[in-house]
N, CA, C and O atoms as a GROMACS GRO file, in nm:
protein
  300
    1UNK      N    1  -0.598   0.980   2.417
    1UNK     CA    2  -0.688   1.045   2.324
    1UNK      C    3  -0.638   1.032   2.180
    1UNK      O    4  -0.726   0.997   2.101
    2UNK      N    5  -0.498   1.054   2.120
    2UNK     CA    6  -0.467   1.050   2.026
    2UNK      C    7  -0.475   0.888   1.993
    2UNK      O    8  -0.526   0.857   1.885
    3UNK      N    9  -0.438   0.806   2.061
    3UNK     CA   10  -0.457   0.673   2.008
    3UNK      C   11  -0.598   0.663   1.971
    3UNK      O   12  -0.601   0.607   1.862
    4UNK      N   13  -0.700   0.686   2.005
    4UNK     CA   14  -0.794   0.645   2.004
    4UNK      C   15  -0.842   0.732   1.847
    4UNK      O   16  -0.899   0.668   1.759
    5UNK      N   17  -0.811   0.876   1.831
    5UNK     CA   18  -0.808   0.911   1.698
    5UNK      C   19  -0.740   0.836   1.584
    5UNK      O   20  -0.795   0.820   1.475
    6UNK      N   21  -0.584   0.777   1.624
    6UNK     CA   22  -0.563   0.710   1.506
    6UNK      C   23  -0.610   0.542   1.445
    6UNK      O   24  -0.605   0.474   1.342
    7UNK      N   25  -0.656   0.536   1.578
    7UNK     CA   26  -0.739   0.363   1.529
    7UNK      C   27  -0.848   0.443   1.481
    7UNK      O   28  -0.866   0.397   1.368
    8UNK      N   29  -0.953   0.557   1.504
    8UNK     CA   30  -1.080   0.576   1.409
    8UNK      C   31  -1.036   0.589   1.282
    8UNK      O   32  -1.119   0.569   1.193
    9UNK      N   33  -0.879   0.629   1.239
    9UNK     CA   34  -0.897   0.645   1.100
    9UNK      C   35  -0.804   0.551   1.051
    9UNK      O   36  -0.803   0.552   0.928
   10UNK      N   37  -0.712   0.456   1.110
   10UNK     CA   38  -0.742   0.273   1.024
   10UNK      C   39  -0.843   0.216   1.066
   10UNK      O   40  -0.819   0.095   1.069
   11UNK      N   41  -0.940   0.237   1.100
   11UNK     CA   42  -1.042   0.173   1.061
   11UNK      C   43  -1.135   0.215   0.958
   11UNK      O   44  -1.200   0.157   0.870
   12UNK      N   45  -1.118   0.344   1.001
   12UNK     CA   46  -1.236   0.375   0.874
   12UNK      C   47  -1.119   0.415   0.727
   12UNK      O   48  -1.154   0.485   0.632
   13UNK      N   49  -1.012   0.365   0.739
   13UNK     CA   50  -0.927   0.330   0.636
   13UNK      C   51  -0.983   0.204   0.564
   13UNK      O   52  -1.034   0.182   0.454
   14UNK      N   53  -0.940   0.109   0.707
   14UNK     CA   54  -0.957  -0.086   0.645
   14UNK      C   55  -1.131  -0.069   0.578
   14UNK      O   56  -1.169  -0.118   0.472
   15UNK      N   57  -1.210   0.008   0.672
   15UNK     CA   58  -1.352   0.004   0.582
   15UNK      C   59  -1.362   0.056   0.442
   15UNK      O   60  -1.416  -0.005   0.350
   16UNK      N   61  -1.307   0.172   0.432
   16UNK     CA   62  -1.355   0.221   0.273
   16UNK      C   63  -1.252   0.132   0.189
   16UNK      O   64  -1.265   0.142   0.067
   17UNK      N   65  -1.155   0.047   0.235
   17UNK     CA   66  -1.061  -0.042   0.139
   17UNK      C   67  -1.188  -0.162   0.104
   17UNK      O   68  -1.238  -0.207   0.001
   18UNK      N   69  -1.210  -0.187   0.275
   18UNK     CA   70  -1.276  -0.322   0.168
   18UNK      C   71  -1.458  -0.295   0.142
   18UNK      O   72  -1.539  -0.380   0.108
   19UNK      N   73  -1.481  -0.161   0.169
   19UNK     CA   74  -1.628  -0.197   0.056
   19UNK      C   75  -1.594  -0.164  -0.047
   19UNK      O   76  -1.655  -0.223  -0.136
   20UNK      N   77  -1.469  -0.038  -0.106
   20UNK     CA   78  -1.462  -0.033  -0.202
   20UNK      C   79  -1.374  -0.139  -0.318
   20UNK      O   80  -1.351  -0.115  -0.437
   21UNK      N   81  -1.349  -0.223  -0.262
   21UNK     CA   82  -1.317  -0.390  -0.291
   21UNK      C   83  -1.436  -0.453  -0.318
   21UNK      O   84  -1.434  -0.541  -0.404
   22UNK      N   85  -1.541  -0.426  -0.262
   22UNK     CA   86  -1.629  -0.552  -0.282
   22UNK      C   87  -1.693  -0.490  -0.374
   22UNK      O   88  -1.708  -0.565  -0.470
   23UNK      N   89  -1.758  -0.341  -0.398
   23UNK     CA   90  -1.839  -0.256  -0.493
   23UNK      C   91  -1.759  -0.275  -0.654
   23UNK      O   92  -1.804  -0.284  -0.769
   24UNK      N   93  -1.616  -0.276  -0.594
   24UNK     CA   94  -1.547  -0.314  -0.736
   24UNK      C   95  -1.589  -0.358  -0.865
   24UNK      O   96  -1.626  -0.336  -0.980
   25UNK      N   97  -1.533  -0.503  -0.686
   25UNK     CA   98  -1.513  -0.660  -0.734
   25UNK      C   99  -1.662  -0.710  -0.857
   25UNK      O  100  -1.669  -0.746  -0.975
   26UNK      N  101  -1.773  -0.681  -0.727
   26UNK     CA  102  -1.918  -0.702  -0.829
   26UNK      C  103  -1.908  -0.605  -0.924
   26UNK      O  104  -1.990  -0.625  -1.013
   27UNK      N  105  -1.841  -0.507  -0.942
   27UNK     CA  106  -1.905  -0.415  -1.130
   27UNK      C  107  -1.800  -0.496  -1.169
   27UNK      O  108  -1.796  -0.428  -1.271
   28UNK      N  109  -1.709  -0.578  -1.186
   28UNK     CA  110  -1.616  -0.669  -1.272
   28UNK      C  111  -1.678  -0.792  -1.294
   28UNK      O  112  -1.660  -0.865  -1.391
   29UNK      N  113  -1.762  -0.814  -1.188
   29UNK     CA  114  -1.748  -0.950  -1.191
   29UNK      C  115  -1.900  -0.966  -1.283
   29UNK      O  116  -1.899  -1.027  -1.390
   30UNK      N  117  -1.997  -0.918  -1.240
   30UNK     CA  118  -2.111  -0.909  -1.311
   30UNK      C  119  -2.131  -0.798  -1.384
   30UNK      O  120  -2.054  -0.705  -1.360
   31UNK      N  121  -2.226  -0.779  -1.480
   31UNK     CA  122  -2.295  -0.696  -1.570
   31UNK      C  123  -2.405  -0.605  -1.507
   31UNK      O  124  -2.520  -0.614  -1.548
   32UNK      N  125  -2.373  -0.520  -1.412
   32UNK     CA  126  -2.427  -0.497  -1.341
   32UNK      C  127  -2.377  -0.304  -1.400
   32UNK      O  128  -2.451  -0.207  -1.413
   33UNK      N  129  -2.321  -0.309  -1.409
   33UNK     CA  130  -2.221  -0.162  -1.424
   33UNK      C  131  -2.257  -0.133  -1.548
   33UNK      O  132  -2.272  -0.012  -1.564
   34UNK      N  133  -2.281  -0.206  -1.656
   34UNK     CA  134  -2.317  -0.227  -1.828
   34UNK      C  135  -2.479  -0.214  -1.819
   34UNK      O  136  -2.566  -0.153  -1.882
   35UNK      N  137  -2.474  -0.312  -1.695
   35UNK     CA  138  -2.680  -0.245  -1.710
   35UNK      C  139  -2.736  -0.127  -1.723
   35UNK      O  140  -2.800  -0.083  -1.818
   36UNK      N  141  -2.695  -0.055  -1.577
   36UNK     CA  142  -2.663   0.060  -1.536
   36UNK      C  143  -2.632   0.176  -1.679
   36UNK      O  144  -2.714   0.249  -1.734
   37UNK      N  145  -2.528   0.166  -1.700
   37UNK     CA  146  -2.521   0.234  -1.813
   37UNK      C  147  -2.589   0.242  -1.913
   37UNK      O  148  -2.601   0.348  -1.975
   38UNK      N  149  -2.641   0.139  -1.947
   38UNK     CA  150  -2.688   0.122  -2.071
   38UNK      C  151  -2.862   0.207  -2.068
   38UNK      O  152  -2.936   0.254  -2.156
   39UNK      N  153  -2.873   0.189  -1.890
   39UNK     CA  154  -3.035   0.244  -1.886
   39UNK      C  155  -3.003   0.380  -1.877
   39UNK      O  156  -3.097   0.447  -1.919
   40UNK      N  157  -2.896   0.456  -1.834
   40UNK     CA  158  -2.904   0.585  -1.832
   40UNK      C  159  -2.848   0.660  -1.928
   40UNK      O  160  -2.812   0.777  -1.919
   41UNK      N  161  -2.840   0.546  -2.077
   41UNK     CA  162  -2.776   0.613  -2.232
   41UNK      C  163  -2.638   0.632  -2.211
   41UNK      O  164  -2.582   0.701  -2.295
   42UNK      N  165  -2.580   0.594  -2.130
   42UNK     CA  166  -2.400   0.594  -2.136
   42UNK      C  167  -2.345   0.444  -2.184
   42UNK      O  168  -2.232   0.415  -2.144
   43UNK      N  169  -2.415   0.349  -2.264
   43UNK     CA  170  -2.355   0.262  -2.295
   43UNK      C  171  -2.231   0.222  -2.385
   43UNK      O  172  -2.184   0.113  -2.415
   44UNK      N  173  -2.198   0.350  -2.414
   44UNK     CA  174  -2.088   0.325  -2.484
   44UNK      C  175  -1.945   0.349  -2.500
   44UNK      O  176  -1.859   0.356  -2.588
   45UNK      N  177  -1.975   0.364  -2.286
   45UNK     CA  178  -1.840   0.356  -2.222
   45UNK      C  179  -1.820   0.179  -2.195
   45UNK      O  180  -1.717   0.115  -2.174
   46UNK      N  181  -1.925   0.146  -2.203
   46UNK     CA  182  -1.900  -0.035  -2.146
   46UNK      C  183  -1.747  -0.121  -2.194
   46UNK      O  184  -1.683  -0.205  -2.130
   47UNK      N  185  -1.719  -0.059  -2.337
   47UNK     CA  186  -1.598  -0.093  -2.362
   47UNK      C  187  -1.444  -0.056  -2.297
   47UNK      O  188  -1.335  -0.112  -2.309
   48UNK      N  189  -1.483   0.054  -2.231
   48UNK     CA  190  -1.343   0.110  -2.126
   48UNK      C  191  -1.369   0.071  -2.017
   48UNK      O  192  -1.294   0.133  -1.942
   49UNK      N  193  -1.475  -0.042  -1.918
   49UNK     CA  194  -1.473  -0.021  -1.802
   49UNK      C  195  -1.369  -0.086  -1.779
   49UNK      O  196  -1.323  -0.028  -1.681
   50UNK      N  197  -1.266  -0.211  -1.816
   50UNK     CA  198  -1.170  -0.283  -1.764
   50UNK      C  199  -1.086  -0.177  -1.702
   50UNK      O  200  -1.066  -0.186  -1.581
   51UNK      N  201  -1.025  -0.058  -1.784
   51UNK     CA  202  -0.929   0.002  -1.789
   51UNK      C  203  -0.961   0.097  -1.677
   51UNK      O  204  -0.858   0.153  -1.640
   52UNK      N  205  -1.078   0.137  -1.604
   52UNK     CA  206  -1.138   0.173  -1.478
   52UNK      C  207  -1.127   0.083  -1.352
   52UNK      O  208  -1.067   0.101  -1.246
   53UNK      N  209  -1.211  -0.031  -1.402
   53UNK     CA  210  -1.241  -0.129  -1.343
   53UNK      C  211  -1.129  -0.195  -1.249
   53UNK      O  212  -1.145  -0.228  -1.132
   54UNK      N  213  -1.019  -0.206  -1.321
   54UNK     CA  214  -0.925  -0.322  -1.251
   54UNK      C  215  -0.875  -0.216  -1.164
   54UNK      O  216  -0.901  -0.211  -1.043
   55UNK      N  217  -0.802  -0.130  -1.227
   55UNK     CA  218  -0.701  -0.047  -1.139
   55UNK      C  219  -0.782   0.036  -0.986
   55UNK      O  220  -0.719   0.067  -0.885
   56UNK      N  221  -0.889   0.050  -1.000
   56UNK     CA  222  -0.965   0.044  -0.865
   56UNK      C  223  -0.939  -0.039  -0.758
   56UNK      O  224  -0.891  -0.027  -0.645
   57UNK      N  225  -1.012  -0.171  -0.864
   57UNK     CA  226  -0.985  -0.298  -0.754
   57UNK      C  227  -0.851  -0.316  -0.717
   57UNK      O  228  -0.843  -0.340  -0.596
   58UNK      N  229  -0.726  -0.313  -0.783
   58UNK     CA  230  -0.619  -0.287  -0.703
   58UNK      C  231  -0.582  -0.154  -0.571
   58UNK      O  232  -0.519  -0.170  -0.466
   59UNK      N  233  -0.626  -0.063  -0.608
   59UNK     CA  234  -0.614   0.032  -0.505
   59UNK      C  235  -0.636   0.012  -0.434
   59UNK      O  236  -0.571   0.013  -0.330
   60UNK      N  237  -0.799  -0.035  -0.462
   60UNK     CA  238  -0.889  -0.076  -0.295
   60UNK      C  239  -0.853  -0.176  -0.208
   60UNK      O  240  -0.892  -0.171  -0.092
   61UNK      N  241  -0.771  -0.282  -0.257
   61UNK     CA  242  -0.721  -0.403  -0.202
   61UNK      C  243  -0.571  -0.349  -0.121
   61UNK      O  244  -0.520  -0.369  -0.010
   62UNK      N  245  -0.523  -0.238  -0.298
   62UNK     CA  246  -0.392  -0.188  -0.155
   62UNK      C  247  -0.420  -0.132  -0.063
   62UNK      O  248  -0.336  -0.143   0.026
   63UNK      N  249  -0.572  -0.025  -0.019
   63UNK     CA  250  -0.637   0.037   0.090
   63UNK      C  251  -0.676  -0.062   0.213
   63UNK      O  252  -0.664  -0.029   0.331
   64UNK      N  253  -0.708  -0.140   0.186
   64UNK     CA  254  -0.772  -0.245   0.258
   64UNK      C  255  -0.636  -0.304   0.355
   64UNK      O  256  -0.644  -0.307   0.478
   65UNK      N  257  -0.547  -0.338   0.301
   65UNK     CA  258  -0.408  -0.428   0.346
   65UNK      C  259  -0.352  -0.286   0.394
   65UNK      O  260  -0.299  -0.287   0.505
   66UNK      N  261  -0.357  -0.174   0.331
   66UNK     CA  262  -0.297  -0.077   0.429
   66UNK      C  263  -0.349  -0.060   0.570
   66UNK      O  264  -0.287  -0.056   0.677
   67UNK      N  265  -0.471  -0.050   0.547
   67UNK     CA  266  -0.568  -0.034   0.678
   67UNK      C  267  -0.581  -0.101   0.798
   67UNK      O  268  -0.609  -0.059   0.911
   68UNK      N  269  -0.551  -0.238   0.748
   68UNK     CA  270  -0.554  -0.394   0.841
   68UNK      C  271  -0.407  -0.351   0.855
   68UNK      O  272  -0.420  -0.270   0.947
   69UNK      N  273  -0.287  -0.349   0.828
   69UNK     CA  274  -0.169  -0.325   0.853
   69UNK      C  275  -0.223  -0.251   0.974
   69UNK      O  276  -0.266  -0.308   1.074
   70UNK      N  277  -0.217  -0.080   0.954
   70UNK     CA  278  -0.203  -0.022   1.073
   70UNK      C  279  -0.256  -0.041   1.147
   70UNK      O  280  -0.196  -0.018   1.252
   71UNK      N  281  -0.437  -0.106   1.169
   71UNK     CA  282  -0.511  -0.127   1.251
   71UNK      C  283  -0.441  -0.286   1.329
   71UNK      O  284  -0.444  -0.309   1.450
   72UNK      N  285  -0.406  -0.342   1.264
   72UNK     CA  286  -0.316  -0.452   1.349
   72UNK      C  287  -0.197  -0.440   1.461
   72UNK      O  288  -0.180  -0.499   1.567
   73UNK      N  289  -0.096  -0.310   1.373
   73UNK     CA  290   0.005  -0.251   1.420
   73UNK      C  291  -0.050  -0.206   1.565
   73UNK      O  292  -0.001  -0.245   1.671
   74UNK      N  293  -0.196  -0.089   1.548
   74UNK     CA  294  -0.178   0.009   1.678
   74UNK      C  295  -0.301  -0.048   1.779
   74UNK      O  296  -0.349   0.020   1.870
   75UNK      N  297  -0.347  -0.200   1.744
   75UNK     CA  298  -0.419  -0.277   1.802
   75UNK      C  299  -0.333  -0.367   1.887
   75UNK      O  300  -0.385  -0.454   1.956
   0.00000   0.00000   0.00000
């Protein structure tokens, strides 16, 4: 029983690593996040998103490799 609790939560570890990797990745990669803002009158955070932006996408990537770690480990 307990095994089976700790693979539900590396997995749903490795999941929120890598969508929140991919949700990132696209507000960096495209103008998609600047659109957004700009239609709901917050455009004039667009100049700080890097300083948001990246350090996410690192987290999420370290979430992701954490997740696949243990889910590999107790697989």
């Amino acid at each position: 029983m307990k095994d089976g609790i700790a693979q539900m939560k590396n997995d749903r570890c490795f999941r929120a690593g890598l969508w929140g990797s991919i949700v990132t990745a696209i507000c960096c990669a495209t103008p998609i996040l600047a659109f957004i803002l700009g239609l709901i009158g917050l455009a004039v955070f667009t100049p700080f998103l890097d300083y948001a932006l990246f350090p996410l996408l690192g987290l999420f990537v370290i979430l992701t490799l954490y997740g696949w770690r243990k889910q590999k480990r107790s697989g």
